[in-house]
C-alpha positions as CSV (number, residue, x, y, z in Angstrom):
1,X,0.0,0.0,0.0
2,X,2.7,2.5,0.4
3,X,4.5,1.8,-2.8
4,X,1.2,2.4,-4.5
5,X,0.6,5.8,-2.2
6,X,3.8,6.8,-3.2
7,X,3.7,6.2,-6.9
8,X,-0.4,8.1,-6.8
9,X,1.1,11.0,-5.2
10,X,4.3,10.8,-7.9
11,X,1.9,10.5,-10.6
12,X,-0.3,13.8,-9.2
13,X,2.7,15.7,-9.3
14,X,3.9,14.7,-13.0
15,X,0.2,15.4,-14.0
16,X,0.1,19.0,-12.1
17,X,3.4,19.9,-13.6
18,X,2.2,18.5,-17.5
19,X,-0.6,20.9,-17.3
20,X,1.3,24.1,-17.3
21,X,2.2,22.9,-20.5
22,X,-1.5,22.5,-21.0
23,X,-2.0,26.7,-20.1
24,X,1.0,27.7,-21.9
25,X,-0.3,26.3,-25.2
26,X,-3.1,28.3,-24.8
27,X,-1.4,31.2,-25.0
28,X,0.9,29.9,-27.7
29,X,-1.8,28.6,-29.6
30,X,-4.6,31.3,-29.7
31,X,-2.2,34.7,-29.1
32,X,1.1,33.7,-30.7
33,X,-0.4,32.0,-33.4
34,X,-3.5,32.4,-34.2
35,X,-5.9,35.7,-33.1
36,X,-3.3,38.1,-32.7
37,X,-1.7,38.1,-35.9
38,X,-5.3,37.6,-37.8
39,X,-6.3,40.6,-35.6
40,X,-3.5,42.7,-36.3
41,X,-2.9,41.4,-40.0
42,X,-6.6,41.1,-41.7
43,X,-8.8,43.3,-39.5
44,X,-6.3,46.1,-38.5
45,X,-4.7,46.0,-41.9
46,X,-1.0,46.5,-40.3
47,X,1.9,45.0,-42.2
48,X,3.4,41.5,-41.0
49,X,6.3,43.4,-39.5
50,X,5.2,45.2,-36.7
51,X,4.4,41.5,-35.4
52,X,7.7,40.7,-36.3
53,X,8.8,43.8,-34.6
54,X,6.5,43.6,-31.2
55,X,7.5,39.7,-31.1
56,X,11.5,40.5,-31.0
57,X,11.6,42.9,-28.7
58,X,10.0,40.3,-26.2
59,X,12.6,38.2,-27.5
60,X,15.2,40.4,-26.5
61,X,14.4,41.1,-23.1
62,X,13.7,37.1,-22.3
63,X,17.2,36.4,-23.9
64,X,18.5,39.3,-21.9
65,X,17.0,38.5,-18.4
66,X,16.4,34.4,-18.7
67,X,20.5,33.5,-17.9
68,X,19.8,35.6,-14.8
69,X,16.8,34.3,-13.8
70,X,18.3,30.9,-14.7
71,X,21.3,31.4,-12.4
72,X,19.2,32.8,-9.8
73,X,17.0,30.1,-9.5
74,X,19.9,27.6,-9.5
75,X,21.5,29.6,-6.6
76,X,18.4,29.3,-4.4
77,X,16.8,26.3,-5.7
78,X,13.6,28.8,-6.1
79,X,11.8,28.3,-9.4
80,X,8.1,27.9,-8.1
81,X,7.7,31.7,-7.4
82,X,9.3,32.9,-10.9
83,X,7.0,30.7,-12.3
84,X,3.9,32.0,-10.1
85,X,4.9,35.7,-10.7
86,X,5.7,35.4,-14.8
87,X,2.4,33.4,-15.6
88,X,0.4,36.0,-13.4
89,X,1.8,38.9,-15.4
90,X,0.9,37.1,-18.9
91,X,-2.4,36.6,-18.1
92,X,-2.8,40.3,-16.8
93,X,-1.5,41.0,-20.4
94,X,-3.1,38.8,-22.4
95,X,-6.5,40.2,-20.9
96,X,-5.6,43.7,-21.4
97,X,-5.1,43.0,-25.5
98,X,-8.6,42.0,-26.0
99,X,-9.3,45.3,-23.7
100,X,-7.2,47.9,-26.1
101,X,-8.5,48.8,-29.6
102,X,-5.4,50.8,-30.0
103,X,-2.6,49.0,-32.6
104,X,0.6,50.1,-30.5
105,X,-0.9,49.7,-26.8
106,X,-2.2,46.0,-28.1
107,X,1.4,45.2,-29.6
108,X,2.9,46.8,-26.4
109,X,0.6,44.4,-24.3
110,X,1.4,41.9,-26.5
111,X,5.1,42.1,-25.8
112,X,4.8,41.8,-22.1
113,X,2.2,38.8,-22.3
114,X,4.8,37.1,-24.3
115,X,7.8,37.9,-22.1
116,X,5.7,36.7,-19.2
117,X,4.8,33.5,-20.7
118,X,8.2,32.6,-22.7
119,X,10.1,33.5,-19.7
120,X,8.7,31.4,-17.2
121,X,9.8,28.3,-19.5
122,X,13.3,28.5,-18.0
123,X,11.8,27.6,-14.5
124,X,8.9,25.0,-15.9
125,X,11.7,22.9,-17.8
126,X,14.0,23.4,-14.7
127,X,10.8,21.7,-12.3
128,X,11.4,18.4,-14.2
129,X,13.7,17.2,-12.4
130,X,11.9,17.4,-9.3
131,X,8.9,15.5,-10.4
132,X,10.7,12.6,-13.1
133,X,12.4,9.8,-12.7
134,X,16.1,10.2,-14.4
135,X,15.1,7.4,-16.3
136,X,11.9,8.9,-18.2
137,X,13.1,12.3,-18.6
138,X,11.9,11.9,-22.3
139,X,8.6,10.1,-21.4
140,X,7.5,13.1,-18.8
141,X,8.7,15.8,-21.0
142,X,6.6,14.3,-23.7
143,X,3.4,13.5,-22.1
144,X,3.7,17.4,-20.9
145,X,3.5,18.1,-24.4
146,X,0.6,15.5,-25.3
147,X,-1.5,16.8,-22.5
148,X,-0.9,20.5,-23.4
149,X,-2.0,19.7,-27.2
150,X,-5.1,17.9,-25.9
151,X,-5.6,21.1,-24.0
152,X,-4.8,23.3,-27.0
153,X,-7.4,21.5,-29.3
154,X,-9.9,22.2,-26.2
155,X,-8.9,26.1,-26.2
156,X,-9.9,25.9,-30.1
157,X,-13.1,24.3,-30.2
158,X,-14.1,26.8,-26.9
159,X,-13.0,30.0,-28.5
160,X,-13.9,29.1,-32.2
161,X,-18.0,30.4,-31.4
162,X,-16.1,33.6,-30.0
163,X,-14.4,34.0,-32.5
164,X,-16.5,33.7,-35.2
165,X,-19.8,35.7,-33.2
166,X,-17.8,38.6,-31.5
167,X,-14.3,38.9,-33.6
168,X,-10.5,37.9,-33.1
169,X,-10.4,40.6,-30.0
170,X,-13.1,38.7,-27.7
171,X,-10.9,35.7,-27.7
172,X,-8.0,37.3,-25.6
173,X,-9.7,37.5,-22.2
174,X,-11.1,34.1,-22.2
175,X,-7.7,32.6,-23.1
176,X,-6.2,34.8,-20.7
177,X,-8.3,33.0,-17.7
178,X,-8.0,29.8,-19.2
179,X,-4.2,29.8,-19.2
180,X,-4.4,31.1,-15.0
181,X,-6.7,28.5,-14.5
182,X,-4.7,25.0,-15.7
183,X,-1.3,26.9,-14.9
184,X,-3.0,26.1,-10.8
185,X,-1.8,22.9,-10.0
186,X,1.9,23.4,-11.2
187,X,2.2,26.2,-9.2
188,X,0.6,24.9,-5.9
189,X,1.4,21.5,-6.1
190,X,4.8,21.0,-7.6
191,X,7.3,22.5,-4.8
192,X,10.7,23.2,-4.9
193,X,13.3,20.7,-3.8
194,X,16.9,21.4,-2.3
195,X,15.9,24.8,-1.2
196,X,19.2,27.0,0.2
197,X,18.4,28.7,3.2
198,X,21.6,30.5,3.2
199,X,21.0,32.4,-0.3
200,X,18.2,35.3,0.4
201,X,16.4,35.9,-2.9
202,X,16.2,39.4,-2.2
203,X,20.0,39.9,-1.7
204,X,20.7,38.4,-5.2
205,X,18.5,42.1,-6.9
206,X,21.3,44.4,-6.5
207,X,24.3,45.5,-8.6
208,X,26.9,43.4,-7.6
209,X,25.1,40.3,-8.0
210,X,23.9,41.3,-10.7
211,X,27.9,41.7,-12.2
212,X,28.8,38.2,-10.7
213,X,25.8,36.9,-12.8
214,X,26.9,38.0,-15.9
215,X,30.5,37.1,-14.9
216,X,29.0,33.2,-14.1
217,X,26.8,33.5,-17.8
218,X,30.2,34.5,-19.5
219,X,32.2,31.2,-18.1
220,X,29.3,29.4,-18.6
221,X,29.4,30.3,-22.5
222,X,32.8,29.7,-22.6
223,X,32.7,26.4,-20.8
224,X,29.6,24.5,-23.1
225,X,31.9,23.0,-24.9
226,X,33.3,20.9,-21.7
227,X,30.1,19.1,-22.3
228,X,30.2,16.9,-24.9
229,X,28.1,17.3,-28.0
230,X,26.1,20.5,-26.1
231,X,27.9,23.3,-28.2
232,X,26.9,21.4,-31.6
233,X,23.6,21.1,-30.1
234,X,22.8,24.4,-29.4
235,X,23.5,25.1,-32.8
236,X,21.6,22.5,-34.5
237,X,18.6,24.0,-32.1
238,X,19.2,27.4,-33.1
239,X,18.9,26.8,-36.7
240,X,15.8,24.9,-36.6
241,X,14.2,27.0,-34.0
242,X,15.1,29.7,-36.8
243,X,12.4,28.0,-39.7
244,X,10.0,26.8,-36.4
245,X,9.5,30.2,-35.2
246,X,8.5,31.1,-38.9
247,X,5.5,28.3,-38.4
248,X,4.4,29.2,-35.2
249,X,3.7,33.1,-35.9
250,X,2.8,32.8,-39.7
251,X,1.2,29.5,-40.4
252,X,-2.0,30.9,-40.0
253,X,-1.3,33.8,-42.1
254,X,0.5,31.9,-45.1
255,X,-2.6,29.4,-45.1
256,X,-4.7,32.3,-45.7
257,X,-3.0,34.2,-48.2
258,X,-1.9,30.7,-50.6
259,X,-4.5,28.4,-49.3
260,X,-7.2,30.2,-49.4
261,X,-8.9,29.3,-46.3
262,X,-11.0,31.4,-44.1
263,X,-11.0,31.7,-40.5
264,X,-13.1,28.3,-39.2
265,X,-11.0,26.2,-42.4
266,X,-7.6,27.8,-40.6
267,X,-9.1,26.6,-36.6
268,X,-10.1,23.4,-38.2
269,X,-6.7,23.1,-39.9
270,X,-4.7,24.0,-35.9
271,X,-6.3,21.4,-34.6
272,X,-6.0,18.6,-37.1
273,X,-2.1,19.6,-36.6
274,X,-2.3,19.8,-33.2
275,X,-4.3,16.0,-33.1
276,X,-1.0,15.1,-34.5
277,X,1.0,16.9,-32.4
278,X,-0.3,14.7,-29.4
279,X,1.0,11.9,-31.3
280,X,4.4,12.8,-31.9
281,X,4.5,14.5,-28.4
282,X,3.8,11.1,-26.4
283,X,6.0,8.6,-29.2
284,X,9.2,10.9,-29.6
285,X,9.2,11.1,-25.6
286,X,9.3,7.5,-25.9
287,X,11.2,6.9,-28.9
288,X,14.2,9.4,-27.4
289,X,14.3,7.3,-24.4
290,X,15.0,4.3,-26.0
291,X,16.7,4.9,-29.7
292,X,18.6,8.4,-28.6
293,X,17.9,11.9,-29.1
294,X,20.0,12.1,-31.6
295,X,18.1,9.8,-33.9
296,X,15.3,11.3,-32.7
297,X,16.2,15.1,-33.8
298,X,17.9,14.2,-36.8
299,X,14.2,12.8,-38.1
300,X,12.5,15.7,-36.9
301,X,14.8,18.3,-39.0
302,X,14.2,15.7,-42.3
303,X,10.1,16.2,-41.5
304,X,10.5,20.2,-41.5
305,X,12.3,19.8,-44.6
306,X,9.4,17.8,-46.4
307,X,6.9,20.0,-45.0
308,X,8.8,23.3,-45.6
309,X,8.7,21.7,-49.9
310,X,5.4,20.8,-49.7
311,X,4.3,24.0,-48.5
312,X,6.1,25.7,-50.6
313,X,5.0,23.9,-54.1
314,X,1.7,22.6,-53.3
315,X,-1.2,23.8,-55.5
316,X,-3.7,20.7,-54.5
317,X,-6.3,22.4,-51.7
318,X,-6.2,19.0,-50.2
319,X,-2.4,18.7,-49.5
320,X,-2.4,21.2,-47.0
321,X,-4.2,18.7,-44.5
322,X,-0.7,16.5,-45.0
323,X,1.5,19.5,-44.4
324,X,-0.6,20.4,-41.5
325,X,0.2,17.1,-39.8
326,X,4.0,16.8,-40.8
327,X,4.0,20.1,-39.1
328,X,2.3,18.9,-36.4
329,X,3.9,15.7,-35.7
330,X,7.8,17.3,-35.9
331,X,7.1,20.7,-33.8
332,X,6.1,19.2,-30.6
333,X,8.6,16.3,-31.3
334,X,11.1,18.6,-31.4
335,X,10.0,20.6,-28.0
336,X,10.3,17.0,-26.4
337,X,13.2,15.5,-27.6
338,X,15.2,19.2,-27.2
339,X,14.5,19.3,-23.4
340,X,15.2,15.9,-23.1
341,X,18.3,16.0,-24.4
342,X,19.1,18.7,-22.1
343,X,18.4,16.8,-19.2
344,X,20.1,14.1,-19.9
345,X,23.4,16.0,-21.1
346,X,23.7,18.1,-18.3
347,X,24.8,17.8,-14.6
348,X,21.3,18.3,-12.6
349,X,23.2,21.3,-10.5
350,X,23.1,23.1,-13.9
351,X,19.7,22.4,-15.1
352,X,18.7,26.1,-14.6
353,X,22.2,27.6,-16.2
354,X,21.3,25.7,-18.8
355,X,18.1,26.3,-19.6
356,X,18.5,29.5,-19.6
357,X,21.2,29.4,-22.6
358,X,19.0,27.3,-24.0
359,X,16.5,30.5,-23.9
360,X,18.9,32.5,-25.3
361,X,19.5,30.0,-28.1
362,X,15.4,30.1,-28.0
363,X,15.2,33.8,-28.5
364,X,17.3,34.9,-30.7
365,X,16.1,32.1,-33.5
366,X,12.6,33.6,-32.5
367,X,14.2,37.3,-33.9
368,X,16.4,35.9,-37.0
369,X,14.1,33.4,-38.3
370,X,11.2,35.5,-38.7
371,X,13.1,38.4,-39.7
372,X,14.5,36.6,-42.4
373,X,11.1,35.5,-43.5
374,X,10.0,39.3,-43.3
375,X,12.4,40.5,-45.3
376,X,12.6,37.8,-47.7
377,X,8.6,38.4,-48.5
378,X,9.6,42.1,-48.6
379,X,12.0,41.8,-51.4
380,X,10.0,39.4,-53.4
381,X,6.5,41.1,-52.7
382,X,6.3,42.2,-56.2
383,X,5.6,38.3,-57.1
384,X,2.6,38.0,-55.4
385,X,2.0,34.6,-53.9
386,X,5.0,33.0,-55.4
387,X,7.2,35.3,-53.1
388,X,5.4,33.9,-50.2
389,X,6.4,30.1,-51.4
390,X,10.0,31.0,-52.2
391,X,10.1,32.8,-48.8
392,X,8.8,29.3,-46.8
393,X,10.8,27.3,-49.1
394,X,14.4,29.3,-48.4
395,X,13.6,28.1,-44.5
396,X,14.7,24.5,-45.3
397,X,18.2,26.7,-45.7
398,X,17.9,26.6,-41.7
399,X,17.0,22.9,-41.2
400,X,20.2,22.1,-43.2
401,X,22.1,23.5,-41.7
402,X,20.8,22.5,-38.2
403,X,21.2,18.8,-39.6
404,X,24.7,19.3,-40.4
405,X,25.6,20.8,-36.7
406,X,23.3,17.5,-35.2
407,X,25.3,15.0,-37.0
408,X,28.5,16.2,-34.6
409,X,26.4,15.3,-32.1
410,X,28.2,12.5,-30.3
411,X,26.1,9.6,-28.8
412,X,25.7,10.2,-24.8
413,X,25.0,6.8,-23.0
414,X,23.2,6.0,-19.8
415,X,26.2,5.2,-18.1
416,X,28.3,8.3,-18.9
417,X,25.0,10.4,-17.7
418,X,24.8,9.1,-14.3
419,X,28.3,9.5,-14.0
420,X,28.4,13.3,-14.3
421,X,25.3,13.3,-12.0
């Protein structure tokens, strides 16, 4: 009876910290990707790069403030509070766009909601550790994914009526509480472990600290490459996070503009993508366990490749239900098997470092990536709809490349993991 007691209460905790990614794909899902965009885009008639624009500043301040947060959090063990405090000012934000007719206030809330949300990743990935077995890093991490795509499709069906009665501005507050309410049990349930009572996280807020930070961030750059195979990982990431990033904020636009579907044909397409997102979230969690991360990634960057062709040549209005589930199927694999690999090449006392270069890595594909594709449709604008296909086709430029840094990747085993650890 207490073996099964203690295996309930482990489960409860892996299912309360899996929702958060639940609440965070609402956000992801109906503001990054969806509403905003169409709101700002098709009803407000602003050009794709004030998105672009709103989007990277966020980026820039998470990349600048997630090493320190990172460091911070591995200094006092404190990640639980970040977390609370970052998802509370998202949701603040994310309400307040669906309160502001005004284009620059709404891309101003915009920005926050995102830094809010993207920034309290760091301490989410970080919280693993506490709730998974070393053994099924790849198996949590993926059924965090498969239950926050089942959520996702959820968040569609319940704000598709919205949408479609009141406009893409009533959808913001509902998502808003939606992504407060399943964010709950992660942040009441999941606590923090090997707490240090000597470290006050108010000393660590002043300018010295803040200079010893950035001195630790600076060695820790330098010093990637004394773990094997991260370095060439980074880089692979960064490359394909480049193209992903290109998906997540313009799919629904680009489906629009060379599909030709309307707003319910675009939900309907999200969530056929996101049905097959569930699948690739819970099988490459499983599959990365067992045949390797490496494998793993190097599958996922060959599936953004076919869909990235695809996209860009097909003329057949019944293709794009294929590209919609290659999509699918390699963006939340790559999520899983990313933090996964993480985990299992890093020692556990530099989970939060790490993830917080990893961030930085995050971010700044978030800037370049869709900041190529801006400028790339702005150059080739005068060709109509084919400058849109040679814009998504030049992105399989970035998987390449991300394959070619993957393939350095040397093979971790079990053995040489628990060792470090």
């Amino acid at each position: 009876m207490k073996f099964n007691i203690q295996s309930l209460k482990k489960g409860s905790l892996i299912f309360s910290w899996a929702l958060y990614d639940l609440a965070n794909q609402f956000f992801a899902l109906n503001v990054v990707s969806l509403y905003f965009v169409r709101w700002l885009t098709f009803e407000k008639g602003a050009p794709e790069i004030f998105y672009v624009i709103s989007f990277g500043i966020s980026a820039f301040f998470i990349a600048i403030l997630s090493p320190i947060f990172g460091s911070i959090s591995d200094l006092t063990g404190k990640r639980r509070i970040f977390l609370a405090y970052l998802t509370v000012l998202s949701v603040i934000f994310t309400i307040a766009i669906g309160l502001s007719a005004n284009i620059l206030l709404a891309l101003i809330f915009f920005a926050i909601a995102n830094f809010g949300c993207q920034t309290s990743i760091v301490f989410y990935n970080a919280m693993i550790v506490n709730i998974a077995p070393k053994n099924k890093i790849g198996l949590v991490s993926g059924f965090g994914k498969m239950l926050g795509y089942s959520g996702a499709i959820f968040a569609l069906y319940l704000i598709k009526p919205i949408q479609l009665a009141r406009g893409y501005q009533a959808t913001f507050l509902p998502t808003g509480i939606m992504f407060l309410v399943f964010s709950l049990p992660c942040l009441l349930f999941v606590k923090d472990q090997k707490l240090r009572s000597d470290v006050k996280l108010g000393h660590l807020f002043n300018k010295d600290k803040a200079i010893e930070i950035f001195k630790k961030l600076k060695v820790s750059i330098l010093n990637v490459n004394k773990i094997p195979g991260l370095m060439d990982l980074l880089i692979a990431m960064f490359f394909s996070l480049c193209a992903v990033y290109v998906v997540i904020l313009f799919m629904s636009v680009y489906a629009t503009r060379i599909f030709g579907l309307n707003d319910s044909q675009v939900v309907n397409l999200i969530m056929f993508s996101t049905f097959f997102a569930i699948i690739g979230s819970i099988a490459s969690g499983f599959l990365s366990d067992y045949v390797g991360y490496k494998r793993s990634l190097c599958s996922i960057f060959i599936l953004w490749t076919v869909c990235f062709l695809l996209g860009a040549l097909n003329h057949d209005p019944r293709l794009y239900w294929l590209i919609g589930a290659i999509a699918g199927l390699a963006m939340s694999s790559g999520w899983v098997v990313s933090r996964a690999a993480l985990v299992r090449l890093v020692p556990e006392e530099k989970i939060g470092e790490i993830f917080g270069l990893f961030n930085i890595v995050n971010l700044v594909s978030s800037i370049i990536g869709p900041l190529f594709y801006g400028i790339t449709i702005f150059f080739l604008s005068s060709l109509g709809a084919l400058g849109y296909r040679i814009s998504l086709a030049s992105l399989i430029l970035f998987t390449l490349l991300g394959l070619k840094y993957l393939l350095r990747v040397p093979k971790i085993t079990t053995a040489k993991i628990n060792a470090r650890r």
